[in-house]
SEPA-956305 format. One line per field, with one value per residue: chain; z, y, x of N, C-alpha, C, O in turn. Coordinates in steps of 0.1 Angstrom, whole numbers, plus 2048, in hexadecimal, padded with zeros to 3 digits. Layout:
# SEPA-956305
chain <- (A;...)
nup <- (Z;...)
nnorth <- (Y;...)
neast <- (X;...)
caup <- (Z;...)
canorth <- (Y;...)
caeast <- (X;...)
cup <- (Z;...)
cnorth <- (Y;...)
ceast <- (X;...)
oup <- (Z;...)
onorth <- (Y;...)
oeast <- (X;...)
This chain:
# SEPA-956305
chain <- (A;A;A;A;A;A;A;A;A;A;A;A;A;A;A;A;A;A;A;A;A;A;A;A;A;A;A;A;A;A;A;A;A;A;A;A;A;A;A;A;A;A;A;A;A;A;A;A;A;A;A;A;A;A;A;A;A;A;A;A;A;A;A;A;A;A;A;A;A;A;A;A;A;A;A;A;A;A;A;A;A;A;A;A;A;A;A;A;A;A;A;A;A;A;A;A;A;A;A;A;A;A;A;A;A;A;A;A;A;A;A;A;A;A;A;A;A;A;A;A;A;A;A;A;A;A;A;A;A;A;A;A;A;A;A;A;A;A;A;A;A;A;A;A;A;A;A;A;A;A;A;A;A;A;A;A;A;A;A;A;A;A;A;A;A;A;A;A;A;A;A;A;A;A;A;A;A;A;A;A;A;A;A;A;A;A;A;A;A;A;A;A;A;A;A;A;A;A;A;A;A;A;A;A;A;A;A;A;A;A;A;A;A;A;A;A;A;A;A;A;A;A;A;A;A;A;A;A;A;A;A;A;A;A;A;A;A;A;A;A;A;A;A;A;A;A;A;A;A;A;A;A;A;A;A;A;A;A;A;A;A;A;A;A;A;A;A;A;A;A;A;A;A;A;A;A;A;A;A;A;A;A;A;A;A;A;A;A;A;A;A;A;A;A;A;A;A;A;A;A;A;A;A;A;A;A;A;A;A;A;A)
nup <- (7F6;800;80E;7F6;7E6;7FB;7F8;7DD;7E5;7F7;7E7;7D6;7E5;7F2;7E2;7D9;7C7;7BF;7C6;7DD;7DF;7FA;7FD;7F6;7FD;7FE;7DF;7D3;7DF;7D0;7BA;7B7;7BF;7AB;795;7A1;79F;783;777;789;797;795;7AC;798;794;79B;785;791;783;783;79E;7AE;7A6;7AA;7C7;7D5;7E4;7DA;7C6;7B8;7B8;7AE;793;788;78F;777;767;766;781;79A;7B7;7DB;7E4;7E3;7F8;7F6;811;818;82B;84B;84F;83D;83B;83E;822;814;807;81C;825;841;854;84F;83E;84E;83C;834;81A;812;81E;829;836;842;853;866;85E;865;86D;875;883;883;879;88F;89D;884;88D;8A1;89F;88F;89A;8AB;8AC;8A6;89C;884;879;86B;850;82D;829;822;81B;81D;810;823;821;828;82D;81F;81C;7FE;7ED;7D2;7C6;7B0;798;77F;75D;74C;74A;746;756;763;77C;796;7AF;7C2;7E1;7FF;81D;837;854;86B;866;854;832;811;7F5;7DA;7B5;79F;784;77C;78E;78C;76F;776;785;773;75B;76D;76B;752;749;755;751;760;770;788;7AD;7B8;7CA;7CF;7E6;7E9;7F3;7FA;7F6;812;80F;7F3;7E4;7D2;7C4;7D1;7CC;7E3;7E5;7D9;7DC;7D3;7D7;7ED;800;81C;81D;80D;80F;815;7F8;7EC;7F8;7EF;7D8;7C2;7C2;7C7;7CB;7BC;7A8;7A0;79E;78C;778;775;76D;756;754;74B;755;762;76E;779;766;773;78C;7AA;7C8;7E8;803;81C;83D;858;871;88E;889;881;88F;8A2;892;895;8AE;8B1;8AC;897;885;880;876;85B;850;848;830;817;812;827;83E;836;83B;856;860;855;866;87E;87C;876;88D;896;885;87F;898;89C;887;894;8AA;8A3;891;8A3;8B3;8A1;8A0;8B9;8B9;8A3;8AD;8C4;8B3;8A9;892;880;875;856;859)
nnorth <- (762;766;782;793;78F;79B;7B6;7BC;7BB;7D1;7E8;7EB;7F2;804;81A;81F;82E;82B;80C;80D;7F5;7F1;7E2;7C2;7AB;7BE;7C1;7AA;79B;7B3;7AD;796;7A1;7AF;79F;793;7B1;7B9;7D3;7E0;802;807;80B;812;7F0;7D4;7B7;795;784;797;7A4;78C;785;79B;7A0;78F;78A;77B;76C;785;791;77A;77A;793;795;78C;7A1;7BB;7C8;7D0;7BF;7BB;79D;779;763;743;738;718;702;6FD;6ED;6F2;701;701;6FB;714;730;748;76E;783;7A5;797;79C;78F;780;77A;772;777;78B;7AC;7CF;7CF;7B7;7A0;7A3;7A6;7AE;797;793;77E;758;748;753;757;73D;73E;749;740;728;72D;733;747;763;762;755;73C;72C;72D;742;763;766;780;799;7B0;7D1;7F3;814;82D;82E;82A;837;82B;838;82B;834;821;817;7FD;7F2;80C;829;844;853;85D;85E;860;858;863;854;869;870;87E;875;880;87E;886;891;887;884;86E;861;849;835;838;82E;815;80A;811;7FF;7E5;7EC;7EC;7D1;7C3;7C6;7DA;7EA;801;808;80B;804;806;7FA;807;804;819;814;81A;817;819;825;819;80E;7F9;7E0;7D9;7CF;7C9;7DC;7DB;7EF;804;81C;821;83E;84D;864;878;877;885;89A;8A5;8A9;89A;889;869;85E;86A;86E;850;849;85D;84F;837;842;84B;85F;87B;878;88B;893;8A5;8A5;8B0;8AC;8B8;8BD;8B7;8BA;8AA;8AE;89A;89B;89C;8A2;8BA;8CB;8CF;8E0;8F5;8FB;902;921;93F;939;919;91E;928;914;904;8F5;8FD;8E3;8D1;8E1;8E1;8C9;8C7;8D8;8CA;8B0;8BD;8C8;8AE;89E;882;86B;86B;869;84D;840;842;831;81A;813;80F;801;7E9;7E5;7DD;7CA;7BB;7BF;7A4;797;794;7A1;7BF;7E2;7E9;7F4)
neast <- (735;71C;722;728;709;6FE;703;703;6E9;6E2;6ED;6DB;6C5;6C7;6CD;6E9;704;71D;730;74C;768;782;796;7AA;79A;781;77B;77A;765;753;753;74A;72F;729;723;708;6FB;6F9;6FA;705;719;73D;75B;777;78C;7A2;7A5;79D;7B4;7C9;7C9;7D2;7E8;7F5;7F3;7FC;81A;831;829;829;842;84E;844;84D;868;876;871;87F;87F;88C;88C;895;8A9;896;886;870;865;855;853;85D;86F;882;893;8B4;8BD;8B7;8C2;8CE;8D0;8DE;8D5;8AE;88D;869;850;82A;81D;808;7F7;7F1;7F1;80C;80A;816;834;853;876;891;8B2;8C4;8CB;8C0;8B3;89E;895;88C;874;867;85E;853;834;822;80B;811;827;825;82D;820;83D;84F;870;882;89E;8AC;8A6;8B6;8AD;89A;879;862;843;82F;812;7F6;7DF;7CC;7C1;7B6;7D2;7E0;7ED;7E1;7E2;7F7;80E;82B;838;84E;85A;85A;874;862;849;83C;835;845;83F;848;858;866;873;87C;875;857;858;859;842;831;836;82E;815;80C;811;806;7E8;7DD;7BE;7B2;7B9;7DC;7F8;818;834;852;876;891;8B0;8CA;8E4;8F0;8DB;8CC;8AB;892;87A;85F;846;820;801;7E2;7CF;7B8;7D0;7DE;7EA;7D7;7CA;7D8;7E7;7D3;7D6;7EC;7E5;7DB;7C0;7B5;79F;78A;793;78D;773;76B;774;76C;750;750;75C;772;792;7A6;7C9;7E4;802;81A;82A;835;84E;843;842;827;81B;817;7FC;805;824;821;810;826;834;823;826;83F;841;845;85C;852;83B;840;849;834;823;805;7F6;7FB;7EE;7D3;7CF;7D3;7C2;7AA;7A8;7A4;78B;779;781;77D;77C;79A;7A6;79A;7A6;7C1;7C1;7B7;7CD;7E0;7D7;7DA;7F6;801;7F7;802;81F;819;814;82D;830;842;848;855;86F)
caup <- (7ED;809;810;7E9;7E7;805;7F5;7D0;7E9;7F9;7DC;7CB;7E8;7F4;7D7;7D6;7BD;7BC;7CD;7DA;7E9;7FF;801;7ED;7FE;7F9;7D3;7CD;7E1;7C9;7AA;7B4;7C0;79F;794;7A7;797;774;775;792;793;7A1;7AC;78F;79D;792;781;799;782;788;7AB;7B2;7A2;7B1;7D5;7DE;7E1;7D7;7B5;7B3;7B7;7A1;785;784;791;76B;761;766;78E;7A2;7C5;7E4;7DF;7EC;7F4;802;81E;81B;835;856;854;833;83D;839;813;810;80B;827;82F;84D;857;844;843;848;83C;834;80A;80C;82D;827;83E;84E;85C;863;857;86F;86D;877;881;880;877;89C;89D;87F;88D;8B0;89A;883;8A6;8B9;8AF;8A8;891;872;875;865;841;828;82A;81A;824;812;812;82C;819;831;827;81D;817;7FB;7EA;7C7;7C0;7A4;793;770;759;740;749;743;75E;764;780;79E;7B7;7C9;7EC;807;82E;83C;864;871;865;847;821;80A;7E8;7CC;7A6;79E;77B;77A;79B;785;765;781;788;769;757;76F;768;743;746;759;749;76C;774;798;7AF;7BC;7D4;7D3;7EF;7E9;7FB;7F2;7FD;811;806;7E6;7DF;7CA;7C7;7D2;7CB;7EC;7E1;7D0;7E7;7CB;7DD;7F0;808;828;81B;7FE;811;811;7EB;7E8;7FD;7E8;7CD;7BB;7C6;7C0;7CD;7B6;798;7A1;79D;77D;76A;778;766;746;752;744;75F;765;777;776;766;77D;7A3;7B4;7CF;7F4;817;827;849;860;87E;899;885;879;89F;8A6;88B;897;8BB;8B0;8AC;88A;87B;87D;86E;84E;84B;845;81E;816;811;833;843;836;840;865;861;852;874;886;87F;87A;88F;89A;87B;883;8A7;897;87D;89A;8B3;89B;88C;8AF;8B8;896;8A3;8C5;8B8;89A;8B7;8CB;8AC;89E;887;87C;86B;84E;860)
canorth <- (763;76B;78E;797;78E;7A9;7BF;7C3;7C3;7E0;7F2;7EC;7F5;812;820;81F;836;820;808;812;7EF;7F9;7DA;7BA;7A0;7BC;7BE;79C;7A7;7BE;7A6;78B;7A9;7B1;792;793;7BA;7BC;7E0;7EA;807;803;813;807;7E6;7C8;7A9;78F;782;7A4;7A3;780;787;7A5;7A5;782;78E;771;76D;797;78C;76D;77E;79E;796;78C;7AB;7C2;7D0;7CF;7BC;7B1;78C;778;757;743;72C;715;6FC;705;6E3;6F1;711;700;6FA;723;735;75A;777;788;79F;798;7A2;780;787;773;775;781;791;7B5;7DA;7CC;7B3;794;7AA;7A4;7AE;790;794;76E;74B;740;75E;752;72F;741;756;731;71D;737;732;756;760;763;74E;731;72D;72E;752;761;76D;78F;7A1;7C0;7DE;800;81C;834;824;82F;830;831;836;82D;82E;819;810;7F2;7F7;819;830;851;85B;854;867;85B;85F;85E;858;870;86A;886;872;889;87F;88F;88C;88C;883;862;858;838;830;838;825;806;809;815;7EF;7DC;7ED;7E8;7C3;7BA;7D3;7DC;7F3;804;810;803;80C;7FA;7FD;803;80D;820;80E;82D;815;81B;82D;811;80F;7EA;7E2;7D0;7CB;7CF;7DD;7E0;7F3;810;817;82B;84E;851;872;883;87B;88F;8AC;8AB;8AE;88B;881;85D;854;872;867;844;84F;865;848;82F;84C;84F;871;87E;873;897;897;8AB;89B;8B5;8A5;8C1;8B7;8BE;8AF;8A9;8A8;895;8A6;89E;8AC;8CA;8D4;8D4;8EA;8FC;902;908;92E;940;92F;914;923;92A;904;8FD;8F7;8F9;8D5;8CB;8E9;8DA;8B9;8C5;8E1;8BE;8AC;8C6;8C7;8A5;894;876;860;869;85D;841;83D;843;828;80D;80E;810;7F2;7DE;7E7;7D9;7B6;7B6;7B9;79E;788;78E;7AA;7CB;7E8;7E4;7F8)
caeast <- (729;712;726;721;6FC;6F7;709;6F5;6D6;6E1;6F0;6C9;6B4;6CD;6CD;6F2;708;72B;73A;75C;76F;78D;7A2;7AB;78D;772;77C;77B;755;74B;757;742;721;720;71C;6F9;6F4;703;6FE;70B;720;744;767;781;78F;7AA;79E;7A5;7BE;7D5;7C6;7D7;7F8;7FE;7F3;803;827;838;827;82B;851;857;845;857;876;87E;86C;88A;879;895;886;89C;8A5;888;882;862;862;849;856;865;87B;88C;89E;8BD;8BB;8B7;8D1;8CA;8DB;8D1;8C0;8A4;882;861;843;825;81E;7F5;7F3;7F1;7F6;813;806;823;840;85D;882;89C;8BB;8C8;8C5;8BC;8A7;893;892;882;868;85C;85A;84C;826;81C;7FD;816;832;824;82F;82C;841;857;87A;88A;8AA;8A8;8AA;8BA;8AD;88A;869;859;835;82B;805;7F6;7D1;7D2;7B7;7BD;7E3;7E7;7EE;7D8;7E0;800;813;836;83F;85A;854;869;876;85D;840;837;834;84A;83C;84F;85B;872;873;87F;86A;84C;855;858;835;829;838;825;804;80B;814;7F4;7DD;7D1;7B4;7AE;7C5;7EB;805;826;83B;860;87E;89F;8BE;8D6;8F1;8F3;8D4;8C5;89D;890;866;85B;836;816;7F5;7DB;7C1;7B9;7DB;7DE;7EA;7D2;7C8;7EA;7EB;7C7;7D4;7F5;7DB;7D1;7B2;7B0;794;781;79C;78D;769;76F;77B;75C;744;753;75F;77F;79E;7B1;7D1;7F1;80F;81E;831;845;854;83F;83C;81D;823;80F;7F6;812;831;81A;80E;832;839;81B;829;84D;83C;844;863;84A;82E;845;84A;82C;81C;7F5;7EC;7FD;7E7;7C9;7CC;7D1;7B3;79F;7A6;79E;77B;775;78D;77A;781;7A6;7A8;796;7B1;7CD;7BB;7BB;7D9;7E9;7D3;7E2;805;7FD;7F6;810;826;818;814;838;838;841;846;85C;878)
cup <- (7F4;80B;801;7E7;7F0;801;7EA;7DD;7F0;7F0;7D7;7D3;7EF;7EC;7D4;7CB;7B9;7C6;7CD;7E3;7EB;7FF;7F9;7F0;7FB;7EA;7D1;7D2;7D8;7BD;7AA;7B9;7B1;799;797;7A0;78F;776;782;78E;79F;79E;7A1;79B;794;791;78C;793;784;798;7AE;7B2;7A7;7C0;7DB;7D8;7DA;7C9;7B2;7AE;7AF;795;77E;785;781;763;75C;770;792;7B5;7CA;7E2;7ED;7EB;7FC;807;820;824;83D;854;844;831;83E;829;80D;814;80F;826;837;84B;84C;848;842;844;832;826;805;817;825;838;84B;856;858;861;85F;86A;878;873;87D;87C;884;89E;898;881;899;8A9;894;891;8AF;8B8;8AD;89E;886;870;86D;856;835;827;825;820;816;81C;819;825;823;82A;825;819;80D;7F6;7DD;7C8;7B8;7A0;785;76E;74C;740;747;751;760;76B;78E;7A7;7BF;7D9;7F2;813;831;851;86A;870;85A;83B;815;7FA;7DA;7BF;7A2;78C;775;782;790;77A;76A;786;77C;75A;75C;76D;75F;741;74B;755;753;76C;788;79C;7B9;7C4;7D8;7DD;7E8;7F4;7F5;7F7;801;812;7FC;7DB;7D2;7D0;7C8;7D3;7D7;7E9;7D8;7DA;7DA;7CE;7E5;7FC;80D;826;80E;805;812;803;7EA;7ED;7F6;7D6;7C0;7C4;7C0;7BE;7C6;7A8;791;797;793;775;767;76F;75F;745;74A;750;75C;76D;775;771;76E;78D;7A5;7C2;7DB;801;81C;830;84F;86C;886;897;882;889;8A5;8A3;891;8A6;8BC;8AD;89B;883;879;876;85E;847;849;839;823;819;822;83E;844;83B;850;868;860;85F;881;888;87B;87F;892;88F;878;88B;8A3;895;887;8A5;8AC;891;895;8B5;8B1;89C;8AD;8C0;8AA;8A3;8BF;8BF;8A3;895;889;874;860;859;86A)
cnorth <- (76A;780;797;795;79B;7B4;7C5;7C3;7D1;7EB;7F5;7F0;800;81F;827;826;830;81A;807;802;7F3;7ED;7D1;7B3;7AC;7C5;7B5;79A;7A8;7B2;79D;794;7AD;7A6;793;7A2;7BD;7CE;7E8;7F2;807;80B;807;802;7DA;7BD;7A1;786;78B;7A1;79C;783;793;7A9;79B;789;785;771;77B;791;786;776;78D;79F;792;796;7BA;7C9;7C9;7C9;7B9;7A2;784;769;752;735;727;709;700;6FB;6E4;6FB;70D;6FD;709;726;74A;760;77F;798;7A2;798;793;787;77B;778;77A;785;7A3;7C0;7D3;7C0;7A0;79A;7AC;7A2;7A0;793;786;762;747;745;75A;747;730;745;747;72C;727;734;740;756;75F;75C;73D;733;724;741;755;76C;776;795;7AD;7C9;7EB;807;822;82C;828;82A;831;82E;83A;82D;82A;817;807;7F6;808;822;839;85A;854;862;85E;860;85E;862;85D;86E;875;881;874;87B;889;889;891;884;875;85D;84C;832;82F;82F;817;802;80A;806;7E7;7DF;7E8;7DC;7BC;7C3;7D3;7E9;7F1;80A;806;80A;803;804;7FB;808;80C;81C;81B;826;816;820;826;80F;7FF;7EA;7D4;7C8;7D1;7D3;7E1;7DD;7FE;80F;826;839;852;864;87B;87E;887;89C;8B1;8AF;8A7;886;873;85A;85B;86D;85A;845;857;85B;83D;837;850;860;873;87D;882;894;89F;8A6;8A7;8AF;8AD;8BC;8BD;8B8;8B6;8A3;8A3;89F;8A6;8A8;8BD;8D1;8D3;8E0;8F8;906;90C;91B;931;93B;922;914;923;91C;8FB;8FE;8FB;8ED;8D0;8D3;8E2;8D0;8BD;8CC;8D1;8B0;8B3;8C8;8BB;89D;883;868;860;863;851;83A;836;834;81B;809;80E;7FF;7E2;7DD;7DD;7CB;7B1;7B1;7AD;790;786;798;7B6;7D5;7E7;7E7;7EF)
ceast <- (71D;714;724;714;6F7;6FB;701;6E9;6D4;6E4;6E3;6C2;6B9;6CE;6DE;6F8;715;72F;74D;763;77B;79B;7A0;79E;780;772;77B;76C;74C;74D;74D;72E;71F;719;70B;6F0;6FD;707;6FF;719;731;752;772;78D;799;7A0;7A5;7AE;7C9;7D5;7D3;7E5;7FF;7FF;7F4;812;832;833;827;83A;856;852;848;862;87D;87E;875;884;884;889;895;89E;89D;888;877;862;856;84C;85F;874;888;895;8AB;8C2;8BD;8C1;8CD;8D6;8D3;8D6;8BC;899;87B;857;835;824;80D;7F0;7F7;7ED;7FD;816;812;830;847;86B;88D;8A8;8C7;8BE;8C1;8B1;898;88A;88B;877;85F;856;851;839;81A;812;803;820;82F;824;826;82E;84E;867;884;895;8A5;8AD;8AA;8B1;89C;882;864;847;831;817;7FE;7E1;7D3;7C3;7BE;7D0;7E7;7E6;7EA;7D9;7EF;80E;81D;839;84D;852;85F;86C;86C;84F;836;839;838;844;842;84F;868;86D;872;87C;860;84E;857;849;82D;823;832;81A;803;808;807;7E9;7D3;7CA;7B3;7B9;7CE;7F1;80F;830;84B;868;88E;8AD;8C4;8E0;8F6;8E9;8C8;8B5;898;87D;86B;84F;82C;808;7E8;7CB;7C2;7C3;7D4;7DD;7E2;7CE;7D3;7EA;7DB;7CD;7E2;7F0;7D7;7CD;7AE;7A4;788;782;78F;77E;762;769;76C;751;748;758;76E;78A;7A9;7BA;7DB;7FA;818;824;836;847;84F;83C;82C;81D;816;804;7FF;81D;82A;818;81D;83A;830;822;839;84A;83F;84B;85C;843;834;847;844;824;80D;7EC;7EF;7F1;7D9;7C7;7C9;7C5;7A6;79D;7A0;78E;776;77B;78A;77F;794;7AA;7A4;7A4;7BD;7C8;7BC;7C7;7E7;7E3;7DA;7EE;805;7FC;7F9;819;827;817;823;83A;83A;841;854;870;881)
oup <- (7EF;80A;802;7E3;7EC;807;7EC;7DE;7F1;7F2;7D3;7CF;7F2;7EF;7CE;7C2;7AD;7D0;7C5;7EF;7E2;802;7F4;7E8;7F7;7E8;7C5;7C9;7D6;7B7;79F;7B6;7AC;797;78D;79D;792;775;785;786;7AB;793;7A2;7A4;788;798;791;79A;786;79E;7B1;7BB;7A9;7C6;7E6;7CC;7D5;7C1;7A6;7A3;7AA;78D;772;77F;780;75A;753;76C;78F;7BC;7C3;7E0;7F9;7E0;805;801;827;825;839;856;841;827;83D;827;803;81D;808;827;837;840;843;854;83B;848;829;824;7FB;81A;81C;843;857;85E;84F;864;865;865;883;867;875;87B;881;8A1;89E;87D;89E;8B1;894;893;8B9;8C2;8B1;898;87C;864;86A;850;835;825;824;828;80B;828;815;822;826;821;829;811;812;7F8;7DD;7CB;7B5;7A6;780;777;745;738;747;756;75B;768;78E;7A3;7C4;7DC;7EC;816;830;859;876;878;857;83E;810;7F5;7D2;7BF;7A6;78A;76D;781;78A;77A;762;78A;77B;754;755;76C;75E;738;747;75B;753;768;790;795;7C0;7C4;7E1;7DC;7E3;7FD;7EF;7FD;7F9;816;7FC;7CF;7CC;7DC;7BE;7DA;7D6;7EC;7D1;7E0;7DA;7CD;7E6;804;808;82B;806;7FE;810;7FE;7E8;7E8;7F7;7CD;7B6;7CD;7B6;7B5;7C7;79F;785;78C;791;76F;75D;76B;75E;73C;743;756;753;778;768;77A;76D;798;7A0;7C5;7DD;805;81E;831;84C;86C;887;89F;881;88D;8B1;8A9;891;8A8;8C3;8AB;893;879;86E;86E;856;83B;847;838;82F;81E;829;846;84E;841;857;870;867;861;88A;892;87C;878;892;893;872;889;8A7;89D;886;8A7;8B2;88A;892;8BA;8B6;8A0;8AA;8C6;8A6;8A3;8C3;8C1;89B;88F;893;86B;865;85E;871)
onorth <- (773;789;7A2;7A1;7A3;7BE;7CE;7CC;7D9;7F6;800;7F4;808;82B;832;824;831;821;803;803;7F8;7F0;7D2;7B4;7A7;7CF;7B6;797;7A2;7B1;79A;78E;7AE;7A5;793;7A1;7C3;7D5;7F3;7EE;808;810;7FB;808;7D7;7BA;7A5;77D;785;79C;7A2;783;794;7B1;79A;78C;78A;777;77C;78C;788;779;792;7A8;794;798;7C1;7D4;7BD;7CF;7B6;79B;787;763;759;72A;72D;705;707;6FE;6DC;6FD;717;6FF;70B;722;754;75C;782;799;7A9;795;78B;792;773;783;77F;782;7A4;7BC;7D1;7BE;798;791;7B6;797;7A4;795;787;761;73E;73F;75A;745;726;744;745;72C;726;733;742;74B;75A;75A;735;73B;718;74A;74C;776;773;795;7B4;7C9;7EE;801;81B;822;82D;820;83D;824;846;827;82F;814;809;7FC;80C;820;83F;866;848;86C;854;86C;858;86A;858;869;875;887;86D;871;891;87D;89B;87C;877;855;847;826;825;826;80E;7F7;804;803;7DE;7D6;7DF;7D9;7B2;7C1;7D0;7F3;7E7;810;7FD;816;7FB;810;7F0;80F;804;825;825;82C;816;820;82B;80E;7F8;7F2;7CB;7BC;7DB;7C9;7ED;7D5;803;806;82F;83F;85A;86E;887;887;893;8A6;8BC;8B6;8AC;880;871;854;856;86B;859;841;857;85B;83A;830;85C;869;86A;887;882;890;8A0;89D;8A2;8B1;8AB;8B6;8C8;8B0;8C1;897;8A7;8AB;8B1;8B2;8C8;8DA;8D8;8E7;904;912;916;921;928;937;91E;90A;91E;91A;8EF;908;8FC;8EC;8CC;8CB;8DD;8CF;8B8;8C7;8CF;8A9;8AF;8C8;8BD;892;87A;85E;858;859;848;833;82B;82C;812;7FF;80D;7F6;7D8;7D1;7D2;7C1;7A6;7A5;7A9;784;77D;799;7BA;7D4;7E2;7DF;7F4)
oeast <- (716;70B;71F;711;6EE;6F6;6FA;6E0;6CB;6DF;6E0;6B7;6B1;6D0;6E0;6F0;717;732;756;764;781;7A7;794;795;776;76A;77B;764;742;742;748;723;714;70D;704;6E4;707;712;6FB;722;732;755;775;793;798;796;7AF;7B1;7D4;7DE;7DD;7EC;80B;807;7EE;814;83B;83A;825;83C;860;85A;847;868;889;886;872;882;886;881;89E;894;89D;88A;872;860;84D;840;868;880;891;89D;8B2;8CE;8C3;8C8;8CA;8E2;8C8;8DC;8C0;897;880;855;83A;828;807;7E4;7FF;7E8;7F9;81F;814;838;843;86E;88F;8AC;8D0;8B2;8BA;8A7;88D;87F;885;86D;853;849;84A;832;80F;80F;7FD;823;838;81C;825;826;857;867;889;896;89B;8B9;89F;8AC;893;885;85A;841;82C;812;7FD;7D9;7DD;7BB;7C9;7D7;7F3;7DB;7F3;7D6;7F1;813;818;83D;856;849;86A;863;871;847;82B;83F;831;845;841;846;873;863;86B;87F;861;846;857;847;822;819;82D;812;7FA;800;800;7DF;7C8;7D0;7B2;7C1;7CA;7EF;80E;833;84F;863;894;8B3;8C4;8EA;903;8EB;8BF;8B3;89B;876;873;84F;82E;805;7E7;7C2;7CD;7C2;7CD;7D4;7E7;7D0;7D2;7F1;7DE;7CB;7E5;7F5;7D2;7D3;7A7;79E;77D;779;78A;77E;756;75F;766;748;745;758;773;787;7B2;7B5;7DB;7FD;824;81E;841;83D;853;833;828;81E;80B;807;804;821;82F;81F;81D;841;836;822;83C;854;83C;845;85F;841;82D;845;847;81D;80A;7E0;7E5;7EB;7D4;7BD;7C0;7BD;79C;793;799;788;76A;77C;792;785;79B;7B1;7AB;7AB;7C1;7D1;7C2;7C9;7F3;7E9;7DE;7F0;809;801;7F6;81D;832;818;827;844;835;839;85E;878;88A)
């Protein structure tokens, strides 16, 4: 309450133009700052009944898994002393059900394993958490902007092993994202994590993140601008995007200065948008090293509390 209150006072004596919140607690923030200024102006955002339902994993899960979204089967351990009653197959992934980037997300290979990981004492192993089927195979990313359920605006990826972002086109990925917007008639922006079984090629929804995610800037330089989309729609502008996706990697700074050094067969291998991005570090890199420094620091005490990356 206190963190909203300071917020309308600086929006009113800053003379503020929108507020953008970046993550679920500072929407739930903004929802209760307006409160304090009715007419503040703000980045479109979920009610916190979509909020709730979509960015606790477990209620994402029970109330779509009837919905016809294919998930991994999932169950949730809310006592350590009842893991016999479940019925596991290993490995399988733990992960805590309202923790978000990553954070708890730990592959097991056995039951003894699991039963080292509960007793162990770590920052995430206490339940209640929820234990899913390991899915092999590609990561992907759908992201979406929606107002009142309808979709405006949404771009798919793949992580490819070099570190890039291939961005492309999936059908029946998109009308998987497109049904949950509809059903909760959400507004703002989403990014469900899936991944592609390379057993049998089948698409599995892991989650819901409904809020601004990591590569929003690789969708801008593959050329939806959410966070302008976002901004648009807030000012009654008209919401342009392409229903156009062709299919393009945007490679990272690392893989790109590789490409860079490999001399000219290199050089050929490299698009526009990926160009940009490394030219856009280039001259201001500091908010990159930033970037790179703290998301090496996260890692650093995922590890030491127990988790990782989905992989």
């Amino acid at each position: 309450m206190k963190a909203a209150r300071l917020i309308a006072d600086h929006y009113r004596s800053l003379g503020i133009d929108m507020l953008i919140p970046v993550d679920t607690a500072g929407i739930r923030v903004a929802r209760l700052a307006q409160s304090f200024l009715p007419g503040m102006s703000t980045f479109p955002m979920p009610h916190d009944s979509e909020l709730s339902l979509l960015d606790n994993k477990w209620t994402f899960y029970q109330h779509f898994r009837h919905e016809g979204i294919p998930f991994p089967a999932t169950v949730l351990l809310e006592r350590s002393n009842r893991l016999s009653q479940l019925e596991l197959r290993f490995p399988l992934m733990i992960k805590p059900p309202d923790l978000e980037d990553g954070k708890g997300v730990k592959k097991l290979a056995s039951l003894d394993e699991l039963r080292r990981y509960l007793s162990g004492g770590t920052l995430y192993s206490k339940p209640p958490l929820l234990l899913q089927e390991y899915v092999p195979g590609t990561e992907l990313g759908l992201s979406m902007l929606a107002h009142d359920g309808e979709v405006l605006a949404w771009t798919l990826q793949e992580h490819t092993k070099t570190g890039g972002l291939l961005f492309t086109s999936n059908h029946r990925i998109l009308e998987l994202g497109k049904s949950i917007m509809s059903a909760t008639g959400f507004t703002g922006l989403a990014h469900f994590d899936l991944m592609r079984d390379s057993r049998n090629g089948e698409v599995k929804m892991l989650e819901c993140n409904p809020r601004l995610w990591g590569t929003v800037r690789d969708s801008m330089l593959y050329g939806v601008n959410f966070l302008q989309l976002g901004m648009d729609l807030a000012m009654g502008r008209e919401v342009r995007c392409s229903s156009d996706h062709p299919d393009l990697l945007c490679s990272g700074p690392y893989d790109l200065l590789k490409r860079i050094l490999a001399g000219r067969r290199g050089w050929r291998e490299i698009n526009h948008p990926s160009l940009q991005g490394f030219v856009q570090v280039l001259k201001d890199p500091l908010p990159y090293l930033c970037f790179e420094l703290q998301d090496a620091t996260k890692k650093r005490a995922k590890v030491r509390a127990g988790g990782c990356r989905y992989q």
